[in-house]
Each structure stands twice: as structure tokens, then as C-alpha cells.
C-alpha positions in Angstrom: -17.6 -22.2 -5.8 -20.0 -18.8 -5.4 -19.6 -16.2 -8.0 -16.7 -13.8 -7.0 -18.1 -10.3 -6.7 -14.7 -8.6 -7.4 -15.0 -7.0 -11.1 -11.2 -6.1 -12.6 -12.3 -2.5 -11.8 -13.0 -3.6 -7.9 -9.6 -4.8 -7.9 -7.8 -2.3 -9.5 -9.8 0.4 -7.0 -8.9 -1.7 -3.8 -5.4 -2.3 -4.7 -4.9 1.4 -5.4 -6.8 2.2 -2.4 -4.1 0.4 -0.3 -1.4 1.5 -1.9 -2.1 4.9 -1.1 -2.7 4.2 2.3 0.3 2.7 2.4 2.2 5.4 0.9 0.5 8.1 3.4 1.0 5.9 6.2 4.3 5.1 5.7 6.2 8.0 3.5 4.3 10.8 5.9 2.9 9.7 9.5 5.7 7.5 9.8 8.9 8.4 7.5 11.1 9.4 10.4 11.9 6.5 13.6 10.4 7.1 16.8 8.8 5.3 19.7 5.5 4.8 19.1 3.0 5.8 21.7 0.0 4.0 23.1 -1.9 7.0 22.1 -0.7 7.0 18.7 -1.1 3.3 18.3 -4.7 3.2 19.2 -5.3 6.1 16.9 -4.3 4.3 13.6 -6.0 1.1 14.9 -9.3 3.4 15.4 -8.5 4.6 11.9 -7.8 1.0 9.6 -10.6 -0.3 11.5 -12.8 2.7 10.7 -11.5 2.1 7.0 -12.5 -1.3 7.3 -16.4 -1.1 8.5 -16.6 1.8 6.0 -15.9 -0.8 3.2 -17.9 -3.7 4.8 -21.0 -0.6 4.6 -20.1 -0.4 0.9 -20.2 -4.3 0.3 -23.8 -4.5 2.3 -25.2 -1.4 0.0 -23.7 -2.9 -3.2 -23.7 -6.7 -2.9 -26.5 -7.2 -0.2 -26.1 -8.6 3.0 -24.7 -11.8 2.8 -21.8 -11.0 1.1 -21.3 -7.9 3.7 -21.3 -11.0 6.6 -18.8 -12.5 4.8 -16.7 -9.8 4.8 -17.3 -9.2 8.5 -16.9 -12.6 9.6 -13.8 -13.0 8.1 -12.2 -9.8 9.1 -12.8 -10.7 12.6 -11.5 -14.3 11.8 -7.9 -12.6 10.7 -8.3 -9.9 13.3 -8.5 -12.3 16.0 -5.3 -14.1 14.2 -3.2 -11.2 14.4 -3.5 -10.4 18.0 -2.2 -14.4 18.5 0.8 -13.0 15.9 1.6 -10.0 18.2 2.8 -12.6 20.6 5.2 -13.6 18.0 6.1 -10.0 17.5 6.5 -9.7 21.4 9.0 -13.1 21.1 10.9 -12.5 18.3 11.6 -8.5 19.2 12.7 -9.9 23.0 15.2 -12.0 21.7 17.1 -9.6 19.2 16.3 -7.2 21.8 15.2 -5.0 19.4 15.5 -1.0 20.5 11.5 0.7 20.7 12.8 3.5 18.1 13.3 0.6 15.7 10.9 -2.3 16.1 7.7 0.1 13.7 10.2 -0.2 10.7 10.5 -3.9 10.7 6.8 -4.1 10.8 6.5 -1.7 8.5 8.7 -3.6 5.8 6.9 -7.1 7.7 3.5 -6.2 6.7 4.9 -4.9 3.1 5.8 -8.2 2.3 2.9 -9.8 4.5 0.5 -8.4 1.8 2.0 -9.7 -1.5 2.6 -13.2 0.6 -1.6 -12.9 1.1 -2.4 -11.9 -2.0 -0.7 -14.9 -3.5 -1.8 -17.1 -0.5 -5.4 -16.3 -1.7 -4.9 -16.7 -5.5 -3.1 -19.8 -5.0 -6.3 -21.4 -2.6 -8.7 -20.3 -5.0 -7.8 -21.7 -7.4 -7.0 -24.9 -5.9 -10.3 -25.0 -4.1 -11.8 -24.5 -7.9 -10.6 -27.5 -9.6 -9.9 -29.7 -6.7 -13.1 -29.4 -4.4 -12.4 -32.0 -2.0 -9.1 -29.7 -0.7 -11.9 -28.1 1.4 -12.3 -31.0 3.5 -8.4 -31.0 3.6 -8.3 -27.6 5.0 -11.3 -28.3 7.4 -9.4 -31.5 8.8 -6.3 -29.0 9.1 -7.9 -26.1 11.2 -9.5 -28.9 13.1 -6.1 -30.4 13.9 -4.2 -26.9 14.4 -6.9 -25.8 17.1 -6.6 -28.9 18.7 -3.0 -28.6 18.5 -3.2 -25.0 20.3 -5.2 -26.3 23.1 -3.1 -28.9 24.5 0.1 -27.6 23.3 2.0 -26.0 26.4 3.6 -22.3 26.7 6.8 -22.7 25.4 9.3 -19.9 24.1 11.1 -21.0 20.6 14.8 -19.3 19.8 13.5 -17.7 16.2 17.6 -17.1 16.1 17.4 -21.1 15.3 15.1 -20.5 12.2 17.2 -22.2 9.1 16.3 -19.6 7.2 18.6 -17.2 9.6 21.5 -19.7 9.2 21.5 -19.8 5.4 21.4 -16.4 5.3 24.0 -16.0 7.4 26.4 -18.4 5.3 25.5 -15.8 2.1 25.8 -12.8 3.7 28.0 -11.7 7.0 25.9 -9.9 9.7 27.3 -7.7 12.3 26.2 -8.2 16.0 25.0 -4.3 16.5 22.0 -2.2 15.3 22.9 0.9 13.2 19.7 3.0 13.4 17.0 1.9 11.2 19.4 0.2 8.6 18.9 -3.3 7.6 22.7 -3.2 6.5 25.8 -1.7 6.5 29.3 -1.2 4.6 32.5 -1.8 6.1 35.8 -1.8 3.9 33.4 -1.9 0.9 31.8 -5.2 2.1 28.2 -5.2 2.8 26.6 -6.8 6.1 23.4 -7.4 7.3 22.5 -6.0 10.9 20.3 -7.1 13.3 17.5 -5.3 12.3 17.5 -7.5 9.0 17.7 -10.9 10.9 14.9 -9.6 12.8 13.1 -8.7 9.6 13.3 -12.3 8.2 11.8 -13.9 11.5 9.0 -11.4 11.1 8.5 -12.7 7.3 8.9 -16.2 8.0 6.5 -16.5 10.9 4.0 -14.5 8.8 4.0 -17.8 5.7 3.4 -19.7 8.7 0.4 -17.7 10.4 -0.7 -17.3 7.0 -1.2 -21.1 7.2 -4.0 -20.7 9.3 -5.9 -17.6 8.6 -6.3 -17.8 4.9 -8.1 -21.5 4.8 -10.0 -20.2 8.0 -11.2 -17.0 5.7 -12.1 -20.0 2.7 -14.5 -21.7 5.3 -16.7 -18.3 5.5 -16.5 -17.8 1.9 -15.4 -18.8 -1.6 -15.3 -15.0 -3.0 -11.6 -14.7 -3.7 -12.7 -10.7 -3.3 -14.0 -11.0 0.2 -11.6 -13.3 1.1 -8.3 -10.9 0.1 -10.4 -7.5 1.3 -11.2 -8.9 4.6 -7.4 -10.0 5.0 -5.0 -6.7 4.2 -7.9 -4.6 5.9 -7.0 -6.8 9.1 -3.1 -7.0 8.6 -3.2 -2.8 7.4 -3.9 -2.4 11.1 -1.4 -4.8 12.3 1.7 -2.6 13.2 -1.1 -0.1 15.3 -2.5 -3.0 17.1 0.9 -4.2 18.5 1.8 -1.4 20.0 -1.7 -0.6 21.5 -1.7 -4.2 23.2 1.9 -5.3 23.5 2.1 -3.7 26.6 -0.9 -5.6 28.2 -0.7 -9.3 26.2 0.0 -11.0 29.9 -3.8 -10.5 30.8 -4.9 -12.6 27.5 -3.8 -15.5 28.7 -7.0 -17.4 28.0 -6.9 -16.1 24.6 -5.2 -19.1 22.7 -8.5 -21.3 23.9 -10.8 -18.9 22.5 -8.6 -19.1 18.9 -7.9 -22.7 19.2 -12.0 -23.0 19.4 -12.9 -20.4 16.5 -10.5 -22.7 14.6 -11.7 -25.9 14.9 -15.6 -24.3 14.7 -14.4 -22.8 11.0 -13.0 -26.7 10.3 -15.7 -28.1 11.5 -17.6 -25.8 9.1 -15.6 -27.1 6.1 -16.1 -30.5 7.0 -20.0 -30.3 7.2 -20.3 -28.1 4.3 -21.9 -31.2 2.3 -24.1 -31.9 5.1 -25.3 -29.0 6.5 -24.5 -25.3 5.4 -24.2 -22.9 8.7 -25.4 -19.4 8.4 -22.7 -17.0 8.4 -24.7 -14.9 10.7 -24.5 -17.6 12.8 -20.9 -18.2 12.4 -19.9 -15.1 13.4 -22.0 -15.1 16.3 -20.1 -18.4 17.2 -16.8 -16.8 16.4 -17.7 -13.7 18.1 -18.7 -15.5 21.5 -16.0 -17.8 21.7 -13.9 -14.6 21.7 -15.5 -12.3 23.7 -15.8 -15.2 26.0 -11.7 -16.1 26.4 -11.3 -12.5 26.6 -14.0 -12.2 29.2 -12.4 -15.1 31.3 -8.7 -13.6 31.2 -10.0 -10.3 32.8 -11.9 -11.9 35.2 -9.8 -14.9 36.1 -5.7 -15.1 36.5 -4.2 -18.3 35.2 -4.0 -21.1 38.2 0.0 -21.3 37.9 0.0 -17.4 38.5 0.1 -16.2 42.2 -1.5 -13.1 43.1 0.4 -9.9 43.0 3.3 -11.3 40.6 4.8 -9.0 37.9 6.3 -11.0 35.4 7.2 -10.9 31.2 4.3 -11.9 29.4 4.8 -15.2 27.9 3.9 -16.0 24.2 0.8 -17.5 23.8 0.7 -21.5 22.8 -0.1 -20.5 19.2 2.5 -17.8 18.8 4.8 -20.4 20.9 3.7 -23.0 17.9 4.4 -20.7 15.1 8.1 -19.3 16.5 8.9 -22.6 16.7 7.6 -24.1 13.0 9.3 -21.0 11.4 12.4 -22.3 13.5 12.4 -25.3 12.0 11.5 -27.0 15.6 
């Protein structure tokens, strides 16, 4: 396992970078509920990924330019994740038929608890991958597996009002049927309940352990640097909220996106699984991982789906990985 570059005072500085960020983001910019524009949207998602190549600039000067790859590489790893998770977001937000006004504060408190759940995501694999060396050819044989899983896996829409997790919760605490502003819960008669807004809030959460499954051992195939590995992560998911509602309204003409995923997936497993062999460049994994994307984006603008007749307006569907991951979190 490389040297990590990340000094306590690295850590301490990043950590207290994001949680100012945080607290501008969310206690200024966005305090009050409101419908968030496309404007707006691409704005902020101008501005984390500004943020981002800023501190990728810092890495290169500092660390050299390895290390600054490896940053890159796997920021547009989790980047690429996170627009597959805005179809999950598009799902779970059509069932509860969650009001526009209200959907930025459940991903507001979503991404909250989407960075601890990383942060401990990335400690945990670290250390695993440490003492037990062979789990890298574990999580090779499983991003292997899950891309070839998205592939031939069909476009299917999962209930997330199924996930077990909403049924327990619902035994321990009553829920009310109506949303109530921006309030995850409500008194009546001195009793508390939980509104829809908070059901909504634990399918967001519960998806997220499951995407989580997949990008954090596909960041561990570019590097071992439990630094880059957690930077390159909250920078991607920081912008997360600003991306979904700069694309949500355009995810039907990605519909040969989950290919290109399914592809950079089993490439980074591959990876994993050859390490002993053959070590692959990272320049030259991220010009893999960048032309497997570019290309399934290329294709979806240039080519409708077969099944879609020309001319047809319709709901975008979720993609076959955010179908895959409604579904796991719903116990499916």
C-alpha cells in the first residue's frame, strides 16, 4: 500500500474546508426552500467543480503529478457515479411525489449524511486493504461482476416505498400521508410523526450505502492514498445536489449512459485484478475511463434507443444501474 500523502494537518485543513462550505452553502445560499433553477444549478456545479480542479492544481504543485492523476482520475470515477445516482434521485422523488420547493432539502440532509457514510466507507477499505491484501482482488472480481450486472440487466423501476428499512420505521414511528413544508416531522395531540419528506430522506440515505458500494472500491483501484481516495469523493458528492437539478430535466437523452459506466467499472476491476501482473498507468486509465464516457454520452446524442420511436415525449426512465440500486436498497 503507497504512502498516504494526507499529514494530520491536510486532514484537519480539508475537513474544515468542507465544513465551511457546507455551512455557507447551506446556512446562507440555501437556508430558505425554493425551486431551484437550472441557472442556479449549473452555477454551484461550475463552482464545486471549480473548487475541485483548484485542489487537484494544489496536489500536482505539492505532491507531483502522479498523485494529481490520481486525484483526477478518481474524481471523474465518482463523478460519473453520481450522475447514474441522479436517476435514483429522479425515481425515488417520482414516487413520493415529492413537491420541487422541497426535494433541495432532502438532498441537502442526503449528502450530510452521504459524507460521514464516505468517510467511514474509506477508513474502513483502507484499512482492510492494509492487512488483508488479497481483498483487492475481491473488489476487482466485484466491480467486474457489478458492470457486467449493469449491462445485461433490463430498465426496470423498483418501489423504494418497499425498502425494509421504510417498513421498520414505520412500525417505530407513525408517519402521516401529507408533506408539511420542509419538515421531516410533525406534532399532533403531542404525538410526533414522521412526514413524507422523512421517508423520502431515508430512501435517499439507503440508496447512497448502496452506490457507495461501487464507487469507493472503484476509487481503491486508482489509488491506495486513503487522502486521495476521500478528497476525490466529497469534492464529487459536494456538487451532487447542483448537478441533479442541472441534468434532471434532460436524463432521457443519456440513455446509453449505463454502458459507458457498466464498462469504466469492469475496466477499474479489471485493473484490480491485473495489479500483480501488470500495473496500468493512471494516465492511461483515465484516458480509458474518460473515452468510455465521452463515448456513451457521444452515442446517446447522436443515436435514440431502438425501442424509442421518433417524435415520442415520454418520462425518463431510471437507468439499469439506478434501476439496480432502487431495487437492492428495497430489499428486491
Amino acid at each position: 500500500m503507497q504512502e498516504s500523502i494526507g499529514t494530520p494537518w491536510l486532514w484537519f485543513g480539508f475537513v474544515a474546508f468542507v465544513l465551511l462550505m457546507l455551512a455557507l452553502d447551506l446556512g446562507v445560499f440555501h437556508k430558505k426552500d425554493h425551486e431551484v433553477s437550472v441557472k442556479e444549478a449549473l452555477i454551484w456545479t461550475g463552482v464545486w467543480i471549480s473548487f475541485a480542479m483548484l485542489f487537484n492544481v494544489g496536489i500536482y504543485f505539492w505532491f507531483g503529478g502522479e498523485r494529481a492523476l490520481e486525484f483526477l482520475s478518481g474524481y471523474v470515477i465518482e463523478k460519473a457515479l453520481s450522475v447514474d445516482n441522479i436517476f435514483v434521485f429522479i425515481v425515488i422523488f417520482s414516487a413520493f411525489a415529492v413537491p420541487a420547493k422541497q426535494q433541495h432539502r432532502v438532498l441537502q440532509f442526503g449528502i450530510l449524511s452521504a459524507l460521514v457514510l464516505r468517510a467511514l466507507f474509506v477508513v474502513l477499505g483502507a484499512a482492510l486493504l492494509h492487512r488483508f491484501h488479497w481483498l483487492g482482488y475481491v473488489f476487482g472480481a466485484f466491480l467486474v461482476f457489478t458492470g457486467f450486472k449493469l449491462l445485461v440487466q433490463r430498465d426496470d423501476h423498483a418501489d423504494p416505498r418497499a425498502n425494509p428499512a421504510f417498513k421498520l420505521f414505520r412500525r417505530i414511528m407513525p408517519s402521516v400521508d401529507e408533506f408539511h413544508e420542509g419538515r421531516f416531522t410533525i406534532v399532533r395531540a403531542g404525538k410526533r410523526y414522521a412526514t413524507p419528506l422523512m421517508l423520502v430522506l431515508i430512501a435517499i440515505e439507503t440508496t447512497d450505502i448502496v452506490f457507495a458500494t461501487d464507487s469507493i472500491p472503484a476509487i481503491f483501484a486508482i489509488t491506495s492514498d486513503p487522502f486521495i481516495v476521500f478528497t476525490s469523493n466529497i469534492f464529487a458528492i459536494l456538487g451532487l445536489r447542483a448537478l441533479y437539478f442541472a441534468l434532471a430535466g434532460m436524463m432521457d437523452k443519456f440513455h446509453y449512459l449505463k454502458f459507458g459506466l457498466a464498462l469504466v467499472l469492469m475496466f477499474v476491476g479489471a485493473k484490480m485484478l491485473l495489479a500483480s501482473v501488470y500495473k496500468i498507468p493512471i494516465w492511461a486509465s483515465l484516458a480509458v475511463i474518460f473515452a468510455l464516457l465521452a463515448g456513451s454520452v457521444l452515442a446517446s446524442l447522436l443515436r435514440r434507443p431502438p425501442s424509442e420511436p421518433p417524435n415520442t415525449q415520454s418520462k425518463p426512465p431510471a437507468s439499469g444501474g439506478a434501476a439496480r440500486k432502487v431495487a437492492l436498497a428495497a430489499g428486491e
